[in-house]
PLY file of the C-alpha trace (Angstrom):
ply
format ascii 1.0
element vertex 481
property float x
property float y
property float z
element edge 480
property int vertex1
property int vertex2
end_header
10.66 -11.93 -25.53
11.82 -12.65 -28.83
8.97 -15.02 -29.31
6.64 -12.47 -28.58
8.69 -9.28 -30.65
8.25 -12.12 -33.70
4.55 -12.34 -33.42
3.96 -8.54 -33.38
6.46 -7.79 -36.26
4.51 -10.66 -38.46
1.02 -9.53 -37.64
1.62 -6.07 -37.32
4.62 -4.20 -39.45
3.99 -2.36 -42.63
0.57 -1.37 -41.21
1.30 2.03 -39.52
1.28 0.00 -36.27
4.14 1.77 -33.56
5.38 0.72 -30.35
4.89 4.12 -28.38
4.94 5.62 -25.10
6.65 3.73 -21.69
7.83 1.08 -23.39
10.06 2.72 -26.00
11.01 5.40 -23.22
12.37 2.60 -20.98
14.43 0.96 -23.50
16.34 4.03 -24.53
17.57 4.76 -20.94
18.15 1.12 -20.18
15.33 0.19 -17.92
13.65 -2.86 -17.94
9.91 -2.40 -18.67
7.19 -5.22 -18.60
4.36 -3.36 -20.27
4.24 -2.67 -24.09
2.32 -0.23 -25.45
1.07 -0.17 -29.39
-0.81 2.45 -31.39
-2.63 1.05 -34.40
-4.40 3.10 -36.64
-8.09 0.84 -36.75
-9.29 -2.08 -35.79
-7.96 -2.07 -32.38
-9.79 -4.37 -30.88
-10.00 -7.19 -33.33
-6.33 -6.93 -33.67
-5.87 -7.21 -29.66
-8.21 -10.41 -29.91
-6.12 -12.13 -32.35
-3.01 -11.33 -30.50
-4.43 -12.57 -27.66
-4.71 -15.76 -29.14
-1.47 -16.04 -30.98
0.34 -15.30 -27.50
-2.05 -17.63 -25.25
-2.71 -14.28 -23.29
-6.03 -13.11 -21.78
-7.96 -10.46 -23.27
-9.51 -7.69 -21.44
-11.31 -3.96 -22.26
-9.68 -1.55 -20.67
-10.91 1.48 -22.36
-14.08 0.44 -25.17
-14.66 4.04 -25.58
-11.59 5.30 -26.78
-10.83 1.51 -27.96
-7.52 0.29 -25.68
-7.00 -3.38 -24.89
-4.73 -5.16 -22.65
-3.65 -8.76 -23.46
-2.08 -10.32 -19.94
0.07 -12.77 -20.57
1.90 -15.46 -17.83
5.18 -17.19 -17.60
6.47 -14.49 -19.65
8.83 -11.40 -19.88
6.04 -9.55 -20.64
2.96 -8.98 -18.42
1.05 -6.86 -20.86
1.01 -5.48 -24.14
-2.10 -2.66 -24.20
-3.45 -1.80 -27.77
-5.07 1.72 -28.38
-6.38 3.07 -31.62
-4.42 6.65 -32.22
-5.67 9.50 -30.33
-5.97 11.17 -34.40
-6.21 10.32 -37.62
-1.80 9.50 -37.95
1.39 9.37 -35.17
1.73 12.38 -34.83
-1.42 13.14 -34.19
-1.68 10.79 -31.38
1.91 11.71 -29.85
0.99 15.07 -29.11
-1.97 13.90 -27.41
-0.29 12.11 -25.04
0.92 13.09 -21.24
4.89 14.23 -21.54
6.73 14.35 -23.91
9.16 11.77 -22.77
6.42 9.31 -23.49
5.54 10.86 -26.64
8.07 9.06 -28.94
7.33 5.80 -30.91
9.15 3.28 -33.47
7.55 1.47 -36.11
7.15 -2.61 -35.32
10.18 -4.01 -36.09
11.71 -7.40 -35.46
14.29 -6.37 -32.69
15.54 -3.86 -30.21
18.45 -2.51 -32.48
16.17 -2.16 -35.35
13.39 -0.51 -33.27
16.18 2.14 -31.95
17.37 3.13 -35.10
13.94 4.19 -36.52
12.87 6.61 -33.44
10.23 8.67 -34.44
10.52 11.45 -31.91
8.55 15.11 -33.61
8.54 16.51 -29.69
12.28 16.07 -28.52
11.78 13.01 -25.71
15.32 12.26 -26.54
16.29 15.35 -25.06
14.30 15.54 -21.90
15.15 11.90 -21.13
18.94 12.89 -21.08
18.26 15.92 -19.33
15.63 13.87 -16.96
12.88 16.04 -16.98
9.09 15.47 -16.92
7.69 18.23 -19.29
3.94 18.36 -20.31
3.10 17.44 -23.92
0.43 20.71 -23.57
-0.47 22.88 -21.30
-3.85 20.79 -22.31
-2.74 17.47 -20.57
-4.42 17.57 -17.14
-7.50 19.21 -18.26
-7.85 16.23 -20.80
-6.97 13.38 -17.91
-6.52 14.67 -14.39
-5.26 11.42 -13.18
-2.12 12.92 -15.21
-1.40 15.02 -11.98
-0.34 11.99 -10.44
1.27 10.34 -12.82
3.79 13.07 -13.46
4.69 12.32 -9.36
5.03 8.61 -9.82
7.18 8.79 -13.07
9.46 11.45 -11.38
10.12 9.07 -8.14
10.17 5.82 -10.21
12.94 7.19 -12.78
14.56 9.61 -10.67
13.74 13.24 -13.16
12.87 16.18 -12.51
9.60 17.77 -12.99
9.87 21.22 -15.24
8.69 24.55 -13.29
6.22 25.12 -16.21
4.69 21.56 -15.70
4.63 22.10 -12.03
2.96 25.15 -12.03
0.34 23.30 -14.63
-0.43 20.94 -11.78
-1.15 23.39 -9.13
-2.91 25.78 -11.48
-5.43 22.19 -11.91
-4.66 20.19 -8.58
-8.56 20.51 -8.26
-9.21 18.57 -11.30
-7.70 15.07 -9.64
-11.55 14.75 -7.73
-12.28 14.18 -11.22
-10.55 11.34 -12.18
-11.73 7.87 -11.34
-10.77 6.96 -7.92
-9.35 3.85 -9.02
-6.88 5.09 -11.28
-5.17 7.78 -8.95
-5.19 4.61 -6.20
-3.12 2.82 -8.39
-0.85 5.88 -9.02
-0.78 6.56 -5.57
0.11 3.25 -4.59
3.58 2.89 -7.67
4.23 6.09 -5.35
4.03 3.82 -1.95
6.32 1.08 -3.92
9.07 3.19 -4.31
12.05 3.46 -1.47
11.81 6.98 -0.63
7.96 8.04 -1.63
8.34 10.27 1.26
10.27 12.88 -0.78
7.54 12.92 -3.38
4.66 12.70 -1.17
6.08 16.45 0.35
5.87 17.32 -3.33
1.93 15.83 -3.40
1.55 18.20 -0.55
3.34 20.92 -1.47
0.89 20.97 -5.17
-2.42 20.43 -3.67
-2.79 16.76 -4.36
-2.04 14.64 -1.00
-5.28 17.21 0.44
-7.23 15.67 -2.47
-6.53 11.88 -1.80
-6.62 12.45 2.44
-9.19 14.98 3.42
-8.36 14.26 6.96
-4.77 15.96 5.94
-6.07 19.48 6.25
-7.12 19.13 9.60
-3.88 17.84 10.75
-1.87 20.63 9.21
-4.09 23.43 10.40
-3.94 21.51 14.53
-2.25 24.10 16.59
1.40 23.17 17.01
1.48 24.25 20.57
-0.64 21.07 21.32
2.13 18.95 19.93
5.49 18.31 20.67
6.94 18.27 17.19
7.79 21.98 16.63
5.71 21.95 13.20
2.65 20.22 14.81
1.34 16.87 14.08
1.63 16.86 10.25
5.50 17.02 11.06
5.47 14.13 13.58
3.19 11.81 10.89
6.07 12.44 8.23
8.71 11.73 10.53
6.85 8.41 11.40
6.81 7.74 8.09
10.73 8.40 7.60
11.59 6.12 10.22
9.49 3.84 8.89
11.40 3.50 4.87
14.78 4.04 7.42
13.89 0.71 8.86
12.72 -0.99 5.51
16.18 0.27 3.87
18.09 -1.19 6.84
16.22 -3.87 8.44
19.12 -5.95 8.48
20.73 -3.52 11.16
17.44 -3.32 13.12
16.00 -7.06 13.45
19.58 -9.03 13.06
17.39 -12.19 13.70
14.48 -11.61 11.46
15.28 -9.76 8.68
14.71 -12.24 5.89
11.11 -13.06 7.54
10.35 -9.53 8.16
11.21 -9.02 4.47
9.24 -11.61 3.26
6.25 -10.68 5.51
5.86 -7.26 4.55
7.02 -8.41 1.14
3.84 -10.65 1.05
0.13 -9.47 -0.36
-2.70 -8.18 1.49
-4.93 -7.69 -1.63
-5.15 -7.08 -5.40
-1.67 -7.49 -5.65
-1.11 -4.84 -2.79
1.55 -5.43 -0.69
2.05 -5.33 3.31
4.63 -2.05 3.18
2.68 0.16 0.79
-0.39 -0.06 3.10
2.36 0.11 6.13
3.50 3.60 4.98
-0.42 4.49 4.79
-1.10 3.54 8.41
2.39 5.37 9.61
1.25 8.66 7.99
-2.59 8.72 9.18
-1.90 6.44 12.46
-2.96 9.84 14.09
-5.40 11.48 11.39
-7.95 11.27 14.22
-6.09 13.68 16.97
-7.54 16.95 15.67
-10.87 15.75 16.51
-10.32 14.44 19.90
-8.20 17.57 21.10
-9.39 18.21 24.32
-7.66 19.65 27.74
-8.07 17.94 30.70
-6.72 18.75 34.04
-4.58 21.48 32.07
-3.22 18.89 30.02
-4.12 18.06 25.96
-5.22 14.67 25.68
-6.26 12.90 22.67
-8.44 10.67 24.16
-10.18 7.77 21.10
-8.16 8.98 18.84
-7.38 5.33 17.56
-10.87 4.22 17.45
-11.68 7.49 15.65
-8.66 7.36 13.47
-9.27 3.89 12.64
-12.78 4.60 11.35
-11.49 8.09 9.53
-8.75 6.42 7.56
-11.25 3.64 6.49
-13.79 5.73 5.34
-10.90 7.58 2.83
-9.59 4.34 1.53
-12.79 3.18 0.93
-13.68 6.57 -0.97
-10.29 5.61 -3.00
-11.64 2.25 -3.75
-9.05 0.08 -2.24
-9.57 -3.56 -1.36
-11.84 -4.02 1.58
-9.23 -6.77 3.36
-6.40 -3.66 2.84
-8.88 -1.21 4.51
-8.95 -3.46 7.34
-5.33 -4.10 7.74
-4.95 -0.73 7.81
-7.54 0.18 10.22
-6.42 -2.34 12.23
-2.96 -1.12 12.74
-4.40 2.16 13.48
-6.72 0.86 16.17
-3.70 -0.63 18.17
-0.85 1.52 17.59
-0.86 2.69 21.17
-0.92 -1.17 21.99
2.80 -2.13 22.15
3.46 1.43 23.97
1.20 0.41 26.84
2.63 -3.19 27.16
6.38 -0.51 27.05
5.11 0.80 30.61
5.14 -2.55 32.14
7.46 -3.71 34.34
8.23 -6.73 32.67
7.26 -8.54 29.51
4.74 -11.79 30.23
4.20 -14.36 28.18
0.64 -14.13 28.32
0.66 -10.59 27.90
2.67 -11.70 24.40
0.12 -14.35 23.75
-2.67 -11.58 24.19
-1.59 -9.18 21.20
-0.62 -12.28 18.87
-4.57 -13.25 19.48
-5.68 -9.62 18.65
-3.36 -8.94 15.72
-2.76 -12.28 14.20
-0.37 -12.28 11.05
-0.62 -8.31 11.23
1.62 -8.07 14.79
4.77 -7.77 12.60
3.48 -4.89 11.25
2.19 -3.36 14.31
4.95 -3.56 16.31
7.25 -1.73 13.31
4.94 1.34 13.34
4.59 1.87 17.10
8.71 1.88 16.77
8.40 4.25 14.04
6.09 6.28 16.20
8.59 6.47 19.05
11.16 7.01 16.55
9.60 10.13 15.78
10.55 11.55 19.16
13.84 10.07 19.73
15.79 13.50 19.09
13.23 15.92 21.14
13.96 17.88 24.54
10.78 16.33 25.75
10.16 13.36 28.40
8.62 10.77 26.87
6.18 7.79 28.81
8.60 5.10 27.47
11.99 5.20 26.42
12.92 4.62 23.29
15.11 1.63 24.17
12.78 0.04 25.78
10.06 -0.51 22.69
12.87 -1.33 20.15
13.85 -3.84 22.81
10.49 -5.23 23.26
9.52 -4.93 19.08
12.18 -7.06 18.67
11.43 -9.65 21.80
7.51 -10.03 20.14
8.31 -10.15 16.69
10.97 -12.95 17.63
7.99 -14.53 19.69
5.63 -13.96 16.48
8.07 -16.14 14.26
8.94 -18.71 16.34
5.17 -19.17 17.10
4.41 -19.26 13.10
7.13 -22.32 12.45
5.28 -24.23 15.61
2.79 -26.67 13.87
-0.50 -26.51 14.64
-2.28 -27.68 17.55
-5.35 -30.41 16.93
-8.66 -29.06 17.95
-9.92 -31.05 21.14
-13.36 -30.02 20.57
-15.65 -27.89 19.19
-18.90 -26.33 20.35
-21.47 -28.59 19.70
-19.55 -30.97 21.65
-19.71 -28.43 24.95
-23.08 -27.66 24.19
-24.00 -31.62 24.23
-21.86 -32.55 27.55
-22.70 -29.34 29.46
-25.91 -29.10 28.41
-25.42 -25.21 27.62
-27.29 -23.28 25.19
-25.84 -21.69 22.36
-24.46 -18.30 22.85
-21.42 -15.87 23.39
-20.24 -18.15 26.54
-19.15 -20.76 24.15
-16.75 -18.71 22.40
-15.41 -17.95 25.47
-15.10 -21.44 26.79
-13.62 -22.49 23.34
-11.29 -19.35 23.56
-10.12 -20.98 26.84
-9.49 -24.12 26.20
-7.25 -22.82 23.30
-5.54 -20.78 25.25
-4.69 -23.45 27.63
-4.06 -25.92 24.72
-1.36 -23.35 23.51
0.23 -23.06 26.51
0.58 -26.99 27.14
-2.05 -27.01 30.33
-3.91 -29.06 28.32
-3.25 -32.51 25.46
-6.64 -34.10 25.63
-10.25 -34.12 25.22
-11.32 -34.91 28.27
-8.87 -32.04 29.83
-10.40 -29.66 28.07
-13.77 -30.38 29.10
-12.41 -30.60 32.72
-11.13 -27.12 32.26
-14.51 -26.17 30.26
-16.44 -27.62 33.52
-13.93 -24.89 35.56
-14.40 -21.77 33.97
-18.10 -22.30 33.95
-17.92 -22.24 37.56
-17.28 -18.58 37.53
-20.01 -16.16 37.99
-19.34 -13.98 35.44
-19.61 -16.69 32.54
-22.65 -18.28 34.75
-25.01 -15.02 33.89
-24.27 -14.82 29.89
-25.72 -18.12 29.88
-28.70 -16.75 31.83
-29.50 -14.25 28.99
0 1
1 2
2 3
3 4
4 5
5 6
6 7
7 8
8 9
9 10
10 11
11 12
12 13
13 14
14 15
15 16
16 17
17 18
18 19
19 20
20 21
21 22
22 23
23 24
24 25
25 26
26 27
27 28
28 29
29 30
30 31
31 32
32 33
33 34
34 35
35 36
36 37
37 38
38 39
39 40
40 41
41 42
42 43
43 44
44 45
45 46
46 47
47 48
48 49
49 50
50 51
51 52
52 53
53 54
54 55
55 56
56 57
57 58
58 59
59 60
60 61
61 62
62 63
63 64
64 65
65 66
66 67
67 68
68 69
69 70
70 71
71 72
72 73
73 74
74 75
75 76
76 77
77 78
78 79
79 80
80 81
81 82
82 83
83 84
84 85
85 86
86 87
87 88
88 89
89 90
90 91
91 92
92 93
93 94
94 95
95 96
96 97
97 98
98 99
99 100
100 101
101 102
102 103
103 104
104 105
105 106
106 107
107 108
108 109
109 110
110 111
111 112
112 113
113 114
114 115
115 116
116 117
117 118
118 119
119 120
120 121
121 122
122 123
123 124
124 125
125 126
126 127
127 128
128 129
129 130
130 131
131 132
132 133
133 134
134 135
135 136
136 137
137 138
138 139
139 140
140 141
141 142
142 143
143 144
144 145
145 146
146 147
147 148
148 149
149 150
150 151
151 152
152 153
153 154
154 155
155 156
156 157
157 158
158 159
159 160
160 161
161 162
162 163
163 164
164 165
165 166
166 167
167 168
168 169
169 170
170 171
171 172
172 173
173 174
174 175
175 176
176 177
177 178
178 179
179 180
180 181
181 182
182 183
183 184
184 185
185 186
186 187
187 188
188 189
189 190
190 191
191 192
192 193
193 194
194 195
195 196
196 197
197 198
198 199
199 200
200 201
201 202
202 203
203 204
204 205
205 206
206 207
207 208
208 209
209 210
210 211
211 212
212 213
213 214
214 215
215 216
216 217
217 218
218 219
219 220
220 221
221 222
222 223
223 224
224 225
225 226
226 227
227 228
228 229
229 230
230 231
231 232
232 233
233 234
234 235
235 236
236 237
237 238
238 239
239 240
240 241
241 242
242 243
243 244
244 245
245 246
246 247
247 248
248 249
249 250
250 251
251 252
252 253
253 254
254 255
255 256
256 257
257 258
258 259
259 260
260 261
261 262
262 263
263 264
264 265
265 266
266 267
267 268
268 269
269 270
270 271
271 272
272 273
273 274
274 275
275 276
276 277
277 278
278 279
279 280
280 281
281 282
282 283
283 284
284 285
285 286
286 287
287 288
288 289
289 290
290 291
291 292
292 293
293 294
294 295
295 296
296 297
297 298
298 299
299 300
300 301
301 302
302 303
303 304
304 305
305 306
306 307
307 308
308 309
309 310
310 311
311 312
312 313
313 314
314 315
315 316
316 317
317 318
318 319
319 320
320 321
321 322
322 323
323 324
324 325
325 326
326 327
327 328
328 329
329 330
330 331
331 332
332 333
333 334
334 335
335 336
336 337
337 338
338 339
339 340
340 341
341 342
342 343
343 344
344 345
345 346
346 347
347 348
348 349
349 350
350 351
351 352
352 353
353 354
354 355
355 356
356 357
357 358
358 359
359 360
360 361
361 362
362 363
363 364
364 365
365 366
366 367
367 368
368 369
369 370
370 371
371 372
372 373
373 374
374 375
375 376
376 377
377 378
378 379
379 380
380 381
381 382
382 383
383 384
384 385
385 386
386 387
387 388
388 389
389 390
390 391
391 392
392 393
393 394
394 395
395 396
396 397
397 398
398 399
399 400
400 401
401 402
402 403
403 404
404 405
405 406
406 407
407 408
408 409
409 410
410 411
411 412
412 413
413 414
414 415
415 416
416 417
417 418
418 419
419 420
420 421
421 422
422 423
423 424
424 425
425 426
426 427
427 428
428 429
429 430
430 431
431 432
432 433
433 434
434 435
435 436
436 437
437 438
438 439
439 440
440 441
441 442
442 443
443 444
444 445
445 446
446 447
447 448
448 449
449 450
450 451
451 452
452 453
453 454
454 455
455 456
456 457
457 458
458 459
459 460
460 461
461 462
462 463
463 464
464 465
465 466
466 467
467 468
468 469
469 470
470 471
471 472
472 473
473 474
474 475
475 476
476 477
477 478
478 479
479 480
């Protein structure tokens, strides 16, 4: 850090050049911030270049229009340091262009922390709205000039624990329309510091509550409007998704207390990247509050009864489409998706009589390194009815007993090494004297399966068992098409 504060102060002090906005904000309330931000009067991105260089950072554009540049750096305290030309022709200017006015204070480059503190320049009071923790627009101009601003004013509140001020809040509903506006991209990525945070479910109810979740999910309006008599929750199916999603940062808050065995691997799993740096629980909390964004849709009474009937395959396709229209990573749309598809999965294998090993083996294959995270939201989902009057097709009990019996099975099979393929396809092609085609896969998919179990060490045991299963009728006639 001081390295870096050294550099700055040498190339840039004496030249009107401030440290403004997050950065500044952070360090006066004693929060660690890896993100500096500087205003420079001209020559923004020349200057950004040569720090670049200086530091052994990475250069990129972030903003050629309005000139802001973002120098990356690695192995330091510091991730970035973003350079913008002022928003005006001095400081001031440029301050009361900016978002709130808690992050419309700056200090001239200096060579430390105590020096930067003592020369707060601060024309619009931050000082006092960071002691009284409260979010309060710069302008009644700020969300008009960048809508993503609507959710930024969310993710600041939830990140640093303020308020937001009635006038702002009104500002935000009065323009929640605007955030269609913004570049899906950027409200992702505000949406997703949102997700990162312990309890985002507090501030998504504010999202709703302004006109902004609506914006983001589409496919909320439709489960808000569903008539609550269809639904056992007494507020209707909206009610039961948030309740999912509570049990669901319950159990990430307290995991220790329900997976005694696992908790450090479950941790580390969900801990662990999908995507673009996005992690396994902030998609999680996605997939517990849509895992039903398809029931509206498939509402229909049968028998006298409502059944939802494809709701998961719907759902699964419904949710994609709106993270795709949000621009997020196409291997996080599919873990998401998945866990939609199957979250009545681990329910079903509930209404067994008992637990098989095969049955085990079956939803590893189909969910791979996602099962962890499928099992946790079908106990979420059950969670959700745990305190009704209502009789339920599975008792609780009995999935928290079986989420933990797979997700101990899940781990144990992860630390076994792996298994030496006896053969591939070309090989059962060449000794059978089969044609290429879907039966292959299936024969393979066998002889795994057997492999896994121990049936089978060698070679020539799995072609013996290959021989077998081609003996039945079924896998006779694919090879006939």
């Amino acid at each position: 850090m001081k390295t870096i504060i050294s550099v700055l102060t040498k190339e840039l002090s004496g030249k009107n050049t401030y440290y403004v906005g997050g950065w500044i904000r952070d360090m006066l309330i004693g929060r660690k911030n890896t993100d500096i931000d500087i205003a420079i009067p001209a020559n923004a991105q020349k200057t950004a270049k040569k720090l670049a260089k200086l530091l052994n950072g990475t250069f990129f554009v972030l903003d050629n229009e309005n000139e802001v540049y973002r120098i990356a750096l690695k192995n330091s305290e510091i991730d970035y340091i973003d350079i913008c030309k002022y928003k005006g022709k001095a400081i001031l200017e440029d301050l009361q262009k900016r978002d709130f006015t808690i992050n419309a204070i700056a200090a001239p480059i200096a060579l430390n922390k105590t020096d930067i503190k003592k020369n707060i320049y601060d024309p619009l009071n931050a000082k006092s709205d960071l002691k009284n923790k409260l979010i309060k627009q710069v302008s009644k101009q700020v969300f008009k000039d960048d809508p993503v601003r609507l959710m930024r004013a969310f993710r600041i509140s939830c990140e640093l624990g303020f308020n937001i001020e009635k006038a702002t809040l009104k500002n935000i509903v009065t323009n929640a329309h605007l955030l269609k506006t913004t570049a899906a991209e950027r409200s992702r990525e505000e949406l997703l510091k949102i997700f990162s945070v312990k309890n985002s479910l507090e501030t998504l109810e504010q999202l709703d509550k302004t006109g902004l979740l609506c914006q983001l999910f589409p496919c909320q309006t439709p489960m808000k409007k569903s008539s609550k008599k269809f639904y056992f929750h007494k507020n209707g199916l909206w009610d039961h998704s948030v309740k999912t999603l509570k049990s669901l940062e319950n159990i990430l808050g307290t995991i220790e207390k329900h997976f005694p065995d696992n908790n450090e691997l479950i941790k580390q799993h969900l801990n662990s990247e999908i995507a673009g740096g996005i992690k396994r629980y902030q998609l999680l909390k996605i997939a517990a509050l849509f895992h039903d964004c398809a029931k509206p849709m498939c509402a229909k009474k049968v028998g006298g009864k409502m059944h939802f009937l494809g709701h998961e395959t719907k759902g699964s396709a419904l949710i994609g489409q709106t993270l795709t229209n949000l621009k997020f990573p196409k291997k996080c749309i599919t873990y998401v998706q998945e866990l939609v598809l199957h979250h009545m999965r681990p329910i079903s294998l509930g209404q067994s009589a008992i637990l098989t090993e095969r049955a085990k083996q079956r939803i590893h294959k189909a969910l791979g390194t996602n099962l962890p995270d499928l099992l946790i939201l079908a106990l979420c989902d059950c969670m959700s009815y745990k305190n009704l009057n209502i009789k339920v097709s599975v008792k609780f009990e009995i999935i928290e007993a079986l989420v933990r019996k797979i997700i101990t099975y899940y781990f144990q099979e992860q630390n076994k090494p792996v298994l030496p393929k006896l053969l591939d396809g070309h090989f059962l092609m060449q000794k059978l004297k089969i044609k290429p085609g879907p039966a292959v896969g299936i024969l393979l998919s066998h002889i795994k399966d057997l492999q896994q179990r121990g049936k089978i060490t060698t070679k020539e045991e799995a072609l013996g068992a290959a021989k077998e299963k081609l003996k039945i009728k079924r896998i006779q006639k694919l090879f006939m098409k």
